[in-house]
N, C-alpha and C positions, 0 to 999 in steps of 0.2 A: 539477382535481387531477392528470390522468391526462398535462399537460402538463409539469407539471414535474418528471414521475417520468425518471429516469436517463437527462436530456438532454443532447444534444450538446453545448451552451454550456459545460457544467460539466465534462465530458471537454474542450473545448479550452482552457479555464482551468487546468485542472490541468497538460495539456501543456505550456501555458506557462509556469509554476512552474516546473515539471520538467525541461524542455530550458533554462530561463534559468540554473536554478539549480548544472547537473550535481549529481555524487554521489561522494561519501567513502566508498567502502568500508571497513570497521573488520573485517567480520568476514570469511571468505572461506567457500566454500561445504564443509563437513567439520570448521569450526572447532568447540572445544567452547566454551558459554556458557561465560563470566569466572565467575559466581554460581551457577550449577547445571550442573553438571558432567555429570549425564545428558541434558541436550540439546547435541544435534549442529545445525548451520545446515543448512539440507535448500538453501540457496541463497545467494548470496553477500550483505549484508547491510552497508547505511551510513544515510548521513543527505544528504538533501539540503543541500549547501552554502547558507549565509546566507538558515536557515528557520527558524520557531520551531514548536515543539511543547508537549503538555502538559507535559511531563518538561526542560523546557529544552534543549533539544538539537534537533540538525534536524527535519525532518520524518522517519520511518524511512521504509527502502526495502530490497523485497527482491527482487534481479536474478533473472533466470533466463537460460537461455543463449539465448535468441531475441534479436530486437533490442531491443536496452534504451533505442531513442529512442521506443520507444510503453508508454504505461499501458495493462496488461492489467485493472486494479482496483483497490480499496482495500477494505481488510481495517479494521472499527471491531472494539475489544478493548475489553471492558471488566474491569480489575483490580481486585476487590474487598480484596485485601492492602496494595493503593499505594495505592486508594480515586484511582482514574485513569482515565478517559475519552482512547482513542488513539485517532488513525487510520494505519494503515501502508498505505504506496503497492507494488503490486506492480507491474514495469516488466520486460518480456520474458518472460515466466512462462508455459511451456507447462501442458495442462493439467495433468501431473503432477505440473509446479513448484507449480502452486496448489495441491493435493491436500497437499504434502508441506508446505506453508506451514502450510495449514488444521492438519493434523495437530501440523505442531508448536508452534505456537499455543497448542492447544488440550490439551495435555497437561493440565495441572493441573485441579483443581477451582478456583481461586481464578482463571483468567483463561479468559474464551471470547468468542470473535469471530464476526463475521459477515460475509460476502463479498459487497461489490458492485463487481457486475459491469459492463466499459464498454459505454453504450448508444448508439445512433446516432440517437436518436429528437429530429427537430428542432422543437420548438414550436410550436405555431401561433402564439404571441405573438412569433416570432421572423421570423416569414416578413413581405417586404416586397412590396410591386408595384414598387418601382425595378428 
């Protein structure tokens, strides 16, 4: 089990995604939500270009101001109001930026997430003798 916990194959597949894919920023970081007017973006905020999601839209994604060619994590939400199972990809996100992500995330009672974090741990089922 302890092999397939938050390995490197699956942070380099996600990079892949994600550098093939680029990013649409929609929202900018200080924007207010279109729908809820007391949240502020704590970071800049789009969709990965020609990706699909629960919600039909790209994958989300939310920038920080480090380099945004590396995945810092992915944030799963679950919305019991949309009754919706997300994943949002965090990309350049110091830790502050995470903190200010998590936080605002996690305002309501009706939506709360959980952070995982990128690992570098490479499989045993991955290693070769070539």
């Amino acid at each position: 089990m302890s092999d397939y916990y938050n390995n490197a194959f699956f942070w380099q597949k996600l990079d892949t995604l994600f550098l093939s894919s680029g990013v649409k920023v929609t929202r900018k970081k200080g924007d207010i939500h279109p729908v809820f007017p007391n949240l502020i973006y704590p970071t800049d905020y789009g969709q990965m270009k020609d990706t699909n999601a629960s919600f039909g839209h790209g994958v989300s994604v939310y920038c920080g101001s480090e380099s945004r060619n590396r995945i810092t994590g992915i944030v799963v939400a679950v919305d019991i109001l949309a009754k919706e199972l997300d994943v949002k990809v965090l990309a350049g996100c110091n830790e502050q930026e995470v903190e200010d992500v998590l936080r605002f995330l996690n305002q309501t009672d009706y939506q709360k997430t959980v952070m995982i974090r990128r690992g570098s741990v490479i499989p045993s089922w991955g290693v070769t003798d070539n």
